[in-house]
N, C-alpha and C positions, 0 to 999 in steps of 0.2 A: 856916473855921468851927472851934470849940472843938474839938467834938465828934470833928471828922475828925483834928484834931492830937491828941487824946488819943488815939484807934484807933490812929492810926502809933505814936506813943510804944511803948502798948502791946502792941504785937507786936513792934518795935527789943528791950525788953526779956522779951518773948516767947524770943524768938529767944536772947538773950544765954544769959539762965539755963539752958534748956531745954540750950544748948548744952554750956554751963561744965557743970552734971552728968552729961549724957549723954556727954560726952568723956570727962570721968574714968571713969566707971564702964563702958563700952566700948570695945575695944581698936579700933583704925582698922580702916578697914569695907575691905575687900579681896576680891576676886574667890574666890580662893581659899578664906577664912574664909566667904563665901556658898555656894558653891558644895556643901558638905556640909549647910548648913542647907536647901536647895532638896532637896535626897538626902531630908534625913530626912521631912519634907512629902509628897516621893512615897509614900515608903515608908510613910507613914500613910495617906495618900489610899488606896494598893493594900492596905493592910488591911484597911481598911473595907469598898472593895469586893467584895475577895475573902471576906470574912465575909457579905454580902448574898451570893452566888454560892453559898457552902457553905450558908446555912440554907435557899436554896431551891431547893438540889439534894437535900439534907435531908428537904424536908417537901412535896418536889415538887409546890409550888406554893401547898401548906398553910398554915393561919396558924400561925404561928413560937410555941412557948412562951416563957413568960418567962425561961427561962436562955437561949435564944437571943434573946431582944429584951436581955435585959442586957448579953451579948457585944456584939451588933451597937452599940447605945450607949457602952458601954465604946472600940468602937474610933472611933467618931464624936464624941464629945468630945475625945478623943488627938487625932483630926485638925481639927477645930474647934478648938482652940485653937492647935493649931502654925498654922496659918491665920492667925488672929488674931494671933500674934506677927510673924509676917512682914507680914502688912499694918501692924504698927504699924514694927516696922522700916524699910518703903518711905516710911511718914507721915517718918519719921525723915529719911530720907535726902533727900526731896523739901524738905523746908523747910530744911536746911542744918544739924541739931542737932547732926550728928557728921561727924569729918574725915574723907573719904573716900583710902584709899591709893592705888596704883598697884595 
């Protein structure tokens, strides 16, 4: 069917280009070079947390004013998007965009 050979095409050169640019513009994907980007992830994650722990140790149980709802958002975006990067990252790595090292 047409259709189905055009979908294949279309991902063959899916795949080419996504590749060709994302090679160049990122260094080969290595344990090592992940392994500080998982670091930094935590360490947002435990931001965020630990900022919900302080305003409701804060306001003992109270509802939080708006400099602490900005804080708490402030650190939940930071980690909402490092999230975000790294799931596009694994998109990355799972469909084959970039060379994976040793």
């Amino acid at each position: 069917m047409e259709s189905t050979r055009l979908l294949m095409e279309l991902e063959r050169h899916r795949k080419m280009i996504n590749r060709e640019i994302i090679d160049e513009a990122v260094p080969e994907l290595t344990l090592p070079l992940l392994e500080p980007m998982l670091r930094m992830v935590a360490h947002s994650r435990a931001a965020y947390i630990a900022e919900l722990v302080s305003i409701t140790n804060e306001n003992q149980g109270g509802a939080p004013s708006e400099q602490q709802l900005s804080r708490l958002k402030t650190k939940r975006l930071a980690f909402e998007e490092l999230v975000a990067a790294v799931n596009a990252l694994e998109t990355v790595v799972q469909r084959d965009y970039l060379t994976i090292g040793d």
